[in-house]
C-alpha positions, 0 to 999 in steps of 0.5 A, a space after each residue: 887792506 887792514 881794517 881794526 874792529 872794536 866790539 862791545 859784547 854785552 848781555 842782553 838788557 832783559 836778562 839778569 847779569 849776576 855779575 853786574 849785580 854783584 859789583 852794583 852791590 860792592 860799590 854800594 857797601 863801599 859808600 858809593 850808592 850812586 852807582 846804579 844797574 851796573 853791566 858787565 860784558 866783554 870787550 873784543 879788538 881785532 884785525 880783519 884783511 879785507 879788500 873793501 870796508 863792507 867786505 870787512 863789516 860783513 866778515 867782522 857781523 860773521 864772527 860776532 855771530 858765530 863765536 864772539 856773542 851768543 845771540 840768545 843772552 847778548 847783543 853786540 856792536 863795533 866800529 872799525 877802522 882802517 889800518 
């Protein structure tokens, strides 16, 4: 069975993120200060063939530790779904 996995891949809330520093301050200079501690991450879709739900869940946390975040400087968290 196929099973379809969203995952947000973001830095970790104690480090700094020059990237959403930047764009924090961008809207600001466009007359937008309303925007605030602006977070930049990733956003990952895949398909993963597993026979059960659980198997899938437990191969998806395999790749999100292994390649897809860096446990150091970010987190992550999914949803799946079947297909």
């Amino acid at each position: 069975m196929k099973f379809i996995a969203e995952i947000d891949v973001m830095p970790l809330k104690a480090l700094l993120d020059p990237q959403g520093r930047a764009v924090t301050s961008v809207l600001k200079n466009m007359g937008m200060p309303e925007f605030e501690n602006v977070r930049i991450g990733k956003h990952v879709t895949l398909e993963v063939e597993s026979d059960s739900e659980e198997n899938a869940k437990v191969k998806i946390e395999e790749a999100c530790k292994k390649l897809l975040a860096n446990p150091i400087m970010e987190s992550f968290h999914y949803s799946i779904k079947g297909n």
